[in-house]
N, C-alpha and C positions, 0 to 999 in steps of 0.2 A: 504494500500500500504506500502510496506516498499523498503528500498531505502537507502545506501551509497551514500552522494552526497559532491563535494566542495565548495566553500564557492560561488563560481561561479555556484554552480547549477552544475555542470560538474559529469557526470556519468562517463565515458568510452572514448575508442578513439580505433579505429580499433576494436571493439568489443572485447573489452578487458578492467579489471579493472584498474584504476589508480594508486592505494596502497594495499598495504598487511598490514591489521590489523586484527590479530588473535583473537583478544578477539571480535571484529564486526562479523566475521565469526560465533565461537562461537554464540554469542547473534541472530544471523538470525537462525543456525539450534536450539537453543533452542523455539525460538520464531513461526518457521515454519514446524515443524518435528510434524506428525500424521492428517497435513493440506491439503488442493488443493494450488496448487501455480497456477497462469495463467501468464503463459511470453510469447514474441512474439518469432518466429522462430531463429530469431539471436542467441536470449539471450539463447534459450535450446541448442542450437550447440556450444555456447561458450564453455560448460561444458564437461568434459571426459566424462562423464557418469550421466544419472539418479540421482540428492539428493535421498538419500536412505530414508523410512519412510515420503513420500510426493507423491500424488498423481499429476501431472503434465500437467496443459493443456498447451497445445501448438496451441497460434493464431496464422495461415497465411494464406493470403491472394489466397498460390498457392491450388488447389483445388486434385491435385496429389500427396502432401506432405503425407508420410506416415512416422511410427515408428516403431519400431520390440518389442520395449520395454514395458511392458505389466504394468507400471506404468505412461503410459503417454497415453493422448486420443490430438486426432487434432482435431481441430473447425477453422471454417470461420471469427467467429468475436466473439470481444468480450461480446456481450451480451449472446451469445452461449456460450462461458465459464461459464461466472457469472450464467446462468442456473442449469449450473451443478452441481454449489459448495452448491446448497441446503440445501443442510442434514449436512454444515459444517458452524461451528458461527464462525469461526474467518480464511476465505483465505483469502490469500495475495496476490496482485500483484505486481510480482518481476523485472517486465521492460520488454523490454526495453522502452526507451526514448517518442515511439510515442502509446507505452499500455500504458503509465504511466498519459501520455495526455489523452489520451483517456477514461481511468479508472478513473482519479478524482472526477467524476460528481456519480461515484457507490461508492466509498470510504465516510466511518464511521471513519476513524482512519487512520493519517499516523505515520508510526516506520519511523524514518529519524537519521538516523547516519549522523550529520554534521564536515567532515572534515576539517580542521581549516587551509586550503592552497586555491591556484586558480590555475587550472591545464588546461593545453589546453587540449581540449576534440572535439569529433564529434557528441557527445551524449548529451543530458542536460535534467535534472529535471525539471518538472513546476515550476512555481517562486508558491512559497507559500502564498494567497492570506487570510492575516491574518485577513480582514474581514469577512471570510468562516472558518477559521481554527483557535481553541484555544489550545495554547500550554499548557501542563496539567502534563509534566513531562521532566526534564532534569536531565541529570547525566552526568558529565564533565570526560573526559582522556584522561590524561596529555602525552606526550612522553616520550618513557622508552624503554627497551633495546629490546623491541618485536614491538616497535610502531613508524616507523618516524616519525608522525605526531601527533598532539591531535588531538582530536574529541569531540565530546558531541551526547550522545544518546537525540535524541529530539522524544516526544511523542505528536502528535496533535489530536485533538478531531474534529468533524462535530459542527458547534456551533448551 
């Protein structure tokens, strides 16, 4: 799973991000570009368009939900995603809030961009249950002329 979250756990609010951090951008298309993403129906409409160089499931629930976009397939649930991403060793699940719930229990690995504020949100990350999850890699960023906020790239492992 990977995941921009605030120190509140806080994703989104009206299905929309909190903060603009260019170098976190960067690091998700470096990180998820030639991969399957699985996100729930919200989180693909959020976006203009298709991430380009990513194969895109789209969870929902409605059984009428269609795409026109020949990089994205729809599925009913998520174990019908996770199906599909076979033939690929490192997809992501990119949210929202109640895939991310629901995805935890299939996740090897969480990418968690923790940003360093508490943001009203309608959205939220699982609480991260450090008896289940070793953290195995951090890299701290500071605020700077591209960045409201810091952050810290957090890397967790399955223990």
């Amino acid at each position: 799973m990977i995941a921009a979250v605030g120190e509140n756990n806080a994703l989104g609010k009206d299905n929309d991000l909190l903060w603009h951090l260019p170098d976190d951008f960067k690091r998700f298309k470096k990180l998820t570009t030639g991969h399957f993403i699985i996100m729930g129906r919200k989180t693909f409409e959020s976006f203009p368009k298709p991430l380009p160089n990513r194969t895109h499931i789209i969870v929902t629930r409605d059984k009428n939900y269609t795409t026109d976009h020949d990089q994205c397939l729809v599925v009913h649930s998520l174990e019908d995603a996770i199906k599909l991403t076979h033939k690929d060793n490192s997809p992501f699940i990119i949210g929202g809030g109640e895939i991310y719930k629901q995805g935890e229990k299939f996740a090897e690995k969480l990418e968690i961009t923790r940003v360093h504020s508490e943001f009203k949100a309608d959205t939220f990350f699982p609480e991260i249950d450090e008896t289940i999850w070793q953290l195995t890699e951090s890299e701290f960023h500071p605020i700077d002329q591209k960045h409201k906020y810091a952050f810290t790239y957090l890397t967790y492992h399955r223990k």
